[in-house]
C-alpha angles and dihedrals in degrees: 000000000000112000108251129257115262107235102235087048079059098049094053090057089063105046088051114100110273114258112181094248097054092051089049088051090044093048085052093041102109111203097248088066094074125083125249106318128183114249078248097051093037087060083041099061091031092057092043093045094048084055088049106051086044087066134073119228090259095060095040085056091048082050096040091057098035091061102034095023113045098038131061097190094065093044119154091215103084110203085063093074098051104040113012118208091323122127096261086068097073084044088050089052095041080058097051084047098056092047097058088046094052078055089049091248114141095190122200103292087213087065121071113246086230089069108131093211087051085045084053098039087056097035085053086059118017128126120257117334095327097110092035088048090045101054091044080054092070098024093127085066095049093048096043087052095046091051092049085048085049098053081049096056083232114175085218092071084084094075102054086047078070096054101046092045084068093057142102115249113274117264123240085247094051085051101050084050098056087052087046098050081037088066108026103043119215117325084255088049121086108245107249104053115137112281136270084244142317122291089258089067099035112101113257127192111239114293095011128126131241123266118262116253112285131237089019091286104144 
């Protein structure tokens, strides 16, 4: 009996851009296949997959593009979210590299370290709690792309609802963070630029209230 697949492996599969042979694997992938999965990640796939295998390969590339592409607020690449193109970018990927090489990974050179589907793929198999500890690591960004998927009404959104799912609770400091990038962009980005999403999607601690509308909008 094959090994099942890990749920955030998965999950990589499916942020990756679709390439007619990976959507025909995922329509014939039958749910037992995955590996132990939360109630909550296991509606979340289902709901995701159900979307997925609707569309032809045509529309999940448009979509595809649409969300990743033509929005930089919703880029798969996470450092993006957190410094720009500012210098303490290259110092943020040198960091992710050096991480995959202490785990004995040598990733494709031609692929930022910083790709979300890479970050999966390691965190699917990685010894220990590197690749949980990856992924925590660059949680603000996860959390600011899921919220701008959700605003859209993006049935990607979904995804990153798995990953989440697998996650610890958010600290007061990475929340502070995500209201702070909400508001400010990017550092290459003016402040002032229209949000990430509106306060009902943002991530809040237990008890706490939504942010206010952003950028003055009621």
């Amino acid at each position: 009996m094959p090994e099942p697949i890990h749920p955030l492996k998965l999950v990589s599969l499916l942020l990756q851009y679709p390439e007619a042979d990976q959507v025909g694997a995922i329509r014939d992938l039958e749910f037992d296949e995955v590996g132990p999965v939360s109630a909550a990640q296991r509606r979340a796939l289902t709901g995701f997959l159900e979307w997925y295998r609707d569309q032809d390969l045509d529309q999940l590339r448009q979509s595809y593009v649409d969300n990743f592409d033509f929005d930089r607020r919703h880029s798969l690449h996470l450092t993006y979210q957190l410094h720009g193109d500012s210098r303490q970018r290259g110092l943020a990927l040198l960091k992710i590299k050096n991480v995959y090489r202490d785990a004995g990974l040598d990733p494709d050179p031609s692929e930022l370290p910083d790709y979300l589907p890479l970050m999966l793929e390691f965190a699917a198999f990685a010894p220990g709690q590197a690749g949980a500890d990856l992924l925590d690591g660059h949680r603000e960004s996860i959390e600011l792309i899921r919220a701008g998927l959700l605003r859209t009404e993006s049935p990607w959104a979904g995804l990153f609802d798995v990953i989440r799912d697998g996650m610890p609770g958010l600290s007061r400091r990475q929340l502070n963070r995500i209201k702070r990038l909400a508001e400010e962009g990017p550092p290459s980005e003016e402040v002032g630029m229209e949000p990430f999403a509106p306060p009902e999607v943002m991530p809040t601690l237990p008890g706490e209230k939504p942010l206010p509308m952003i950028g003055g909008r009621s």
